[in-house]
C-alpha positions as CSV (number, residue, x, y, z in Angstrom):
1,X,0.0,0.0,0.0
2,X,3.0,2.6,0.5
3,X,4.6,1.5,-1.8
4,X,1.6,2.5,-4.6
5,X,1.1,5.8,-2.4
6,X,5.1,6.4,-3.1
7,X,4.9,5.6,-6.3
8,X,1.3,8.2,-6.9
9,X,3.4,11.3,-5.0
10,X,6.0,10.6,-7.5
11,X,3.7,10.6,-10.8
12,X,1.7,13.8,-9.2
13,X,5.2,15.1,-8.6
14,X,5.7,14.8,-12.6
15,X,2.6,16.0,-13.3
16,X,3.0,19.1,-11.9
17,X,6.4,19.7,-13.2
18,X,4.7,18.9,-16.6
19,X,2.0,21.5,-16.3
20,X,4.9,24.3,-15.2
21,X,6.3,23.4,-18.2
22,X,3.2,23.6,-20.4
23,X,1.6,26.5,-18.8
24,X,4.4,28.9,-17.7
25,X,5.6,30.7,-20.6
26,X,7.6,33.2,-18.3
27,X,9.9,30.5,-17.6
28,X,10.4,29.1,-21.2
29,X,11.1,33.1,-22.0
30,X,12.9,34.2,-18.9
31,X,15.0,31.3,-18.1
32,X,14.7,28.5,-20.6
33,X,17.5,26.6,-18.9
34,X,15.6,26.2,-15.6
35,X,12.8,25.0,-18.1
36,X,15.1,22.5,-19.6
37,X,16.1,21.5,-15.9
38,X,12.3,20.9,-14.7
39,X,12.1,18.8,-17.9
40,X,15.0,16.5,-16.2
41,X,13.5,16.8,-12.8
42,X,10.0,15.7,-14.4
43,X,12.1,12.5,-16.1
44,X,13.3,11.5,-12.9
45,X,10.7,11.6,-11.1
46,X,9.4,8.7,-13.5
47,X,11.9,7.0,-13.6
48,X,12.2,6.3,-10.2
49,X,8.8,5.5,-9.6
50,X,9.0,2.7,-12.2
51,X,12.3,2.1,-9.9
52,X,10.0,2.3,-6.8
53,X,7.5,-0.3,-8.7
54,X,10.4,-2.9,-9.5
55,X,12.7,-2.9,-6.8
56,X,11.1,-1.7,-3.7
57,X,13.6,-1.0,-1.2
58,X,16.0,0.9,-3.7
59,X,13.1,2.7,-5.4
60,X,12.2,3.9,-1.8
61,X,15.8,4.9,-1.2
62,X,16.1,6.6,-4.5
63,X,13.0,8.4,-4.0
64,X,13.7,9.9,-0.5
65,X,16.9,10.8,-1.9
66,X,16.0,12.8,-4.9
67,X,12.8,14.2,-3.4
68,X,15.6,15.8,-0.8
69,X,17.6,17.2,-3.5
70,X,15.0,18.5,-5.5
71,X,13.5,20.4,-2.2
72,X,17.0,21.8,-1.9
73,X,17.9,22.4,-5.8
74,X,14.2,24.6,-6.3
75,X,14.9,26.3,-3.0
76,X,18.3,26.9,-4.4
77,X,16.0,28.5,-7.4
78,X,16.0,31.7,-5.0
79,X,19.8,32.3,-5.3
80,X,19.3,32.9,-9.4
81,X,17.1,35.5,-9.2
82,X,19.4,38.4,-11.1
83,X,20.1,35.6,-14.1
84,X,16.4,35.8,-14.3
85,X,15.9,39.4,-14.1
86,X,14.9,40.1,-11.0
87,X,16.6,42.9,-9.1
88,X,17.3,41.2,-5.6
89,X,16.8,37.9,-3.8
90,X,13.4,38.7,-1.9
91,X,11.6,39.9,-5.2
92,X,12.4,37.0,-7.2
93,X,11.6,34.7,-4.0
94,X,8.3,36.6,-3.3
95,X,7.2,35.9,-7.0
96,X,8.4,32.0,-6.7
97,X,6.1,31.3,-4.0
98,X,3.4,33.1,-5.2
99,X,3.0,30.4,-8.1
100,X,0.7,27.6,-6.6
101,X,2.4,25.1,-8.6
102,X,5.8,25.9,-7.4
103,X,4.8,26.1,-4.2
104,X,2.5,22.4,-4.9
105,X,5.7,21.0,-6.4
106,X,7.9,22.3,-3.3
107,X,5.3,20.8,-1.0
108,X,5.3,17.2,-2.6
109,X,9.1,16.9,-2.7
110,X,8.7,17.0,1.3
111,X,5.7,14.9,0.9
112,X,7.6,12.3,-1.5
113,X,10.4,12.2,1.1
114,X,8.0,11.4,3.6
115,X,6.5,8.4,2.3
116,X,9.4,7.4,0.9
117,X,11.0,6.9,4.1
118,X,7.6,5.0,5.1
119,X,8.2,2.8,1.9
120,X,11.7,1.9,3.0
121,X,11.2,0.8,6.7
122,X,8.3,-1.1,5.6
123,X,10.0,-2.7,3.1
124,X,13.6,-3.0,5.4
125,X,10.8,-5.2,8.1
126,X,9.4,-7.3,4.9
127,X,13.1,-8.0,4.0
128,X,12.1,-7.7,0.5
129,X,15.3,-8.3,-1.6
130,X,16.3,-6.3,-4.3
């Protein structure tokens, strides 16, 4: 059962990043390489779900690991602002989170992480070998 909920917050994960990507056209004009990144970030986060659906306990792993460095890398987002065009830090940071999706995304990384750590003890006490 966590191991389909893991997998879910991973394709919602995706999902999300796929609808920035189709929807926000200030990010394909203002900073296509960030575009080009959430395109990557969007791959992974398939691929390790179909990791999470065929070898459990390293899916889980994988999954708590990325979710973390995603959290940290859009975070890190903040830091770009004047390579974007924003004048200073707190502008740029106040426009970030007022985009539901980014803050949606930012959310389920922390959510992911969560779960995914759920996933691995349960799969750690079920010994499941991968």
């Amino acid at each position: 059962m966590i191991r389909t909920l893991l997998t879910i917050t991973l394709l919602v994960s995706a999902a999300v990043g796929a609808q920035i990507l189709l929807t926000d056209s200030d990010l394909w004009e203002a900073a296509p390489s960030h575009a080009y990144g959430l395109i990557g970030f969007v791959v992974l986060d398939l691929l390790v779900a179909a990791l999470t659906l065929a070898r459990p306990r390293l899916g889980s792993l994988s999954a708590m690991a990325w979710a973390l460095v995603k959290f940290f890398i859009m975070l890190g987002d903040i830091l770009t602002a004047r390579s974007v065009g924003f004048e200073d830090y707190a502008q740029f940071m106040n426009y970030l989170f007022s985009l539901w999706n980014f803050d949606t995304l930012l959310i389920l990384q922390l959510l992911v992480a969560l779960v995914a750590y759920g996933a691995f003890r349960t799969t750690k006490q079920t010994k499941t070998t991968d």
